[in-house]
Residue frames relative to the residue before (quaternion, step in Angstrom):
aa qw qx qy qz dx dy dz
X 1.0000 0.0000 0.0000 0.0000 0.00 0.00 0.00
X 0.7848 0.1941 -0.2943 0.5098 3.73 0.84 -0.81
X 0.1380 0.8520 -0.4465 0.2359 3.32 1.18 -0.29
X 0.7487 0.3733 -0.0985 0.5388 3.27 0.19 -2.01
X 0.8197 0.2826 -0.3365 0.3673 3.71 0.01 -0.53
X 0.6511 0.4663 -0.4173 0.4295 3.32 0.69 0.19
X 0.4499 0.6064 -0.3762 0.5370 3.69 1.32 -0.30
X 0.8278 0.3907 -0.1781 0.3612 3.24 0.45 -1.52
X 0.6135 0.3781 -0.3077 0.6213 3.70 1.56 -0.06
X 0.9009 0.1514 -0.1506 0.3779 3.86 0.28 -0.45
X 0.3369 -0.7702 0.5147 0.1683 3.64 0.16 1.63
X 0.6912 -0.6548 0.1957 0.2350 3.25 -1.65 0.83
X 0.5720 0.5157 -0.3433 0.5376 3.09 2.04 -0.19
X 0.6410 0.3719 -0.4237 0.5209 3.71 0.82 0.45
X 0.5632 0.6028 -0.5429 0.1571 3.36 0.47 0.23
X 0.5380 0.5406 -0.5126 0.3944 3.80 1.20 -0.55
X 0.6591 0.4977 -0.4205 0.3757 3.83 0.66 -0.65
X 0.5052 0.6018 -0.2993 0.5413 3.79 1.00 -0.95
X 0.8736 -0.1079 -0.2970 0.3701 3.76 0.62 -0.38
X 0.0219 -0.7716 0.4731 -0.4246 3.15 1.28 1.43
X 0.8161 0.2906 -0.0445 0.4975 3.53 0.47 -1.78
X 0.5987 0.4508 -0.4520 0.4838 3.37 1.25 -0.49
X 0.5363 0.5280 -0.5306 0.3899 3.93 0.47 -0.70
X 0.7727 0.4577 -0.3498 0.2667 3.70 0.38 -1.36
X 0.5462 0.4372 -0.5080 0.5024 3.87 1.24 -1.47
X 0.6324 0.4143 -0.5772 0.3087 4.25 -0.32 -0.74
X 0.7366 0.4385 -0.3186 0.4045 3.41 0.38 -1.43
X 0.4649 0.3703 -0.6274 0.5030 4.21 0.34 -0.13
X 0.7970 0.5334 -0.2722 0.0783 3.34 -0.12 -1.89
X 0.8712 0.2285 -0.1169 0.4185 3.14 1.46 -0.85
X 0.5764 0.4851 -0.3190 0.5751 3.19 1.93 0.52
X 0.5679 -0.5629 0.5087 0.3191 3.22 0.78 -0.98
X 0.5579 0.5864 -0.4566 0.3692 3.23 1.20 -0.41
X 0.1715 -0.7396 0.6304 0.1621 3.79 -1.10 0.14
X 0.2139 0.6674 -0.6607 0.2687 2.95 0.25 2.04
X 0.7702 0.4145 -0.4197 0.2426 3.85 0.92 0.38
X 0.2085 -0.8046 0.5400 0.1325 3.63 -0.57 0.93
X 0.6181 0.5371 -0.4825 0.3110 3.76 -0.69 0.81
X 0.5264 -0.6189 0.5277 0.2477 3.58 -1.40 -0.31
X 0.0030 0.7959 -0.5949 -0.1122 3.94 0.66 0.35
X 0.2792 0.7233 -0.4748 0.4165 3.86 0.56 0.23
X 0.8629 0.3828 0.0249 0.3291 2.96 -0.17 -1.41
X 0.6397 0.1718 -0.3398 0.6677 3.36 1.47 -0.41
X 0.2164 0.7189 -0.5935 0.2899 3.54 0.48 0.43
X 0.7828 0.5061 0.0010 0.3621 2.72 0.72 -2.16
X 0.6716 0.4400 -0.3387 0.4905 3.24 0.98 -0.70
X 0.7869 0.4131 -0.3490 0.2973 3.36 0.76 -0.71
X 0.7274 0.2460 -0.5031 0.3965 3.36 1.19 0.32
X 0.0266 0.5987 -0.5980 0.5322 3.33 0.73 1.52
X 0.7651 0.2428 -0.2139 0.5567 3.83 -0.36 -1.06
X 0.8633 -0.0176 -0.3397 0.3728 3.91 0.10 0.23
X 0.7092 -0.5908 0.1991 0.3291 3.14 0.39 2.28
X 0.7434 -0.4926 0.3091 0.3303 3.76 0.64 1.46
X 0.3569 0.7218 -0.4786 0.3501 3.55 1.38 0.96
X 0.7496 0.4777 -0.4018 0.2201 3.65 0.70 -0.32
X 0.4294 -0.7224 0.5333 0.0963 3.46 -1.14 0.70
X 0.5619 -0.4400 0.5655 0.4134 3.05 -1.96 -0.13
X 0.5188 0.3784 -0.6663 0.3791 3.50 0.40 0.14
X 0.7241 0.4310 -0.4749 0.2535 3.66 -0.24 -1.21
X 0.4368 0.6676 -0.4274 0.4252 3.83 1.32 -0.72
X 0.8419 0.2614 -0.2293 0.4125 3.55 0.42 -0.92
X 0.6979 0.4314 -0.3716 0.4345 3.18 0.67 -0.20
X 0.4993 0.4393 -0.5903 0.4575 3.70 1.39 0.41
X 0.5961 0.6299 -0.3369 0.3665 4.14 0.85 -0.02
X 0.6868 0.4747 -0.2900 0.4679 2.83 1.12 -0.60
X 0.5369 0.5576 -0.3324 0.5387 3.34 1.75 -0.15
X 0.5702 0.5709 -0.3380 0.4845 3.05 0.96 -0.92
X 0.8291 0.2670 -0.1621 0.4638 3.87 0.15 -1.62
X 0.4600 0.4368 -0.6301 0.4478 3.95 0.48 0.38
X 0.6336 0.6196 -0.3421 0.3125 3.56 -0.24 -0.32
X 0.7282 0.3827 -0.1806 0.5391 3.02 0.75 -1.61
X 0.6465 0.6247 -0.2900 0.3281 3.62 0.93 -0.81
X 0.7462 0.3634 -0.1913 0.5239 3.17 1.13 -1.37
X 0.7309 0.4747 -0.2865 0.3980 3.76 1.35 0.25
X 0.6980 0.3806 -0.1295 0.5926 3.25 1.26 -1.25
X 0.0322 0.4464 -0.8866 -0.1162 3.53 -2.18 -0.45
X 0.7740 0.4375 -0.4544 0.0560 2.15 -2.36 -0.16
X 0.7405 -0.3058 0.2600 0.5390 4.29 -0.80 -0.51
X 0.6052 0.4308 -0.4345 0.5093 4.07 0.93 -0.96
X 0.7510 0.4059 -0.3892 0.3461 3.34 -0.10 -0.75
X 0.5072 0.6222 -0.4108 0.4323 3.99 0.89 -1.13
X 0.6491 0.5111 -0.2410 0.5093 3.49 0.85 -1.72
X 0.6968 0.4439 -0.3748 0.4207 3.80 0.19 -1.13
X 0.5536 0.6328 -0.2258 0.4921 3.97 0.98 -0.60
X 0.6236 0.5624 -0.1843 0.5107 3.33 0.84 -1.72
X 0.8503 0.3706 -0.0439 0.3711 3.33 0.44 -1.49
X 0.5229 0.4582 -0.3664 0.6183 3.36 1.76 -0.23
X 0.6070 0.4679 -0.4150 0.4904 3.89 0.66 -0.77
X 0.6328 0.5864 -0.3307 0.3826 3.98 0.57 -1.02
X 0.7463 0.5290 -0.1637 0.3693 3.57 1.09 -1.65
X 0.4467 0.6136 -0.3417 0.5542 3.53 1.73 -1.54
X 0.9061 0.2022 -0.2425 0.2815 3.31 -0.67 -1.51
X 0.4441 0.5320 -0.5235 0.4957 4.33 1.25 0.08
X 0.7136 0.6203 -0.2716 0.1796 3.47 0.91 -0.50
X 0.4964 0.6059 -0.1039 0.6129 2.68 1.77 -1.66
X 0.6960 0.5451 -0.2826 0.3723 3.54 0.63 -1.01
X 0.7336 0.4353 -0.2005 0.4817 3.29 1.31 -1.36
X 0.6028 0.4892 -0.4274 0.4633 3.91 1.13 -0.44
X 0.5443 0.6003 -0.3478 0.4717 3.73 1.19 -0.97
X 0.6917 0.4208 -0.3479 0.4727 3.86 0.55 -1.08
X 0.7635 0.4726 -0.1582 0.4108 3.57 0.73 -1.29
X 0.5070 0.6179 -0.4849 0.3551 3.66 1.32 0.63
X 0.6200 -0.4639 0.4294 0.4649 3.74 -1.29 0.17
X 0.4993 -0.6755 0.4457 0.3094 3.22 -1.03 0.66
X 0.6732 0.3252 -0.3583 0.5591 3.91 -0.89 0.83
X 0.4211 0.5533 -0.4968 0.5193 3.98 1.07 0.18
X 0.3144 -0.7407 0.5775 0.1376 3.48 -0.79 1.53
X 0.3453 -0.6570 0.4573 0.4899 3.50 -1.08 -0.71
X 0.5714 -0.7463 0.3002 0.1626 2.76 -1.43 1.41
């Protein structure tokens, strides 16, 4: 399911940068470090802009459930709860912000 949209937004010579920046927004987010600079908002938006205002709360959850098998079958304890907390917090500011930032008369999909 996300497969396709991330292929279709980030080519194979951008992917080491693509998770480059993802290591840093986790590592501000859940250490504290402030090693990420950028706005992920915004290309949110554009990219579901590029597939004509099709994405949903399903794809939201099913990028969590990627997100929380991992942590489950690897971690315990308060970092991880938090890492969960904060993926569940980020999905739904998202969803919220592509939903606010469609053309008006764009149903949900």
């Amino acid at each position: 399911m996300l497969g396709p949209i991330f292929n279709g937004h980030i080519s194979d010579e951008q992917w080491p940068v693509h998770l480059s920046k993802l290591n840093d927004f986790w590592e501000s987010n859940l250490f504290g470090v402030r090693t990420f600079r950028g706005g992920p908002s915004a290309k949110h938006v554009n990219v579901h802009k590029n597939l004509n205002h099709t994405i949903s709360q399903t794809h939201f959850a099913q990028w969590l459930q990627l997100w929380f098998v991992p942590i489950d079958e690897l971690y315990e304890g308060e970092l991880a709860t938090s890492a969960k907390d904060m993926a569940r917090r980020m999905s739904t500011g998202e969803y919220i912000h592509i939903w606010q930032n469609r053309p008006r008369g764009i149903q949900k999909k």
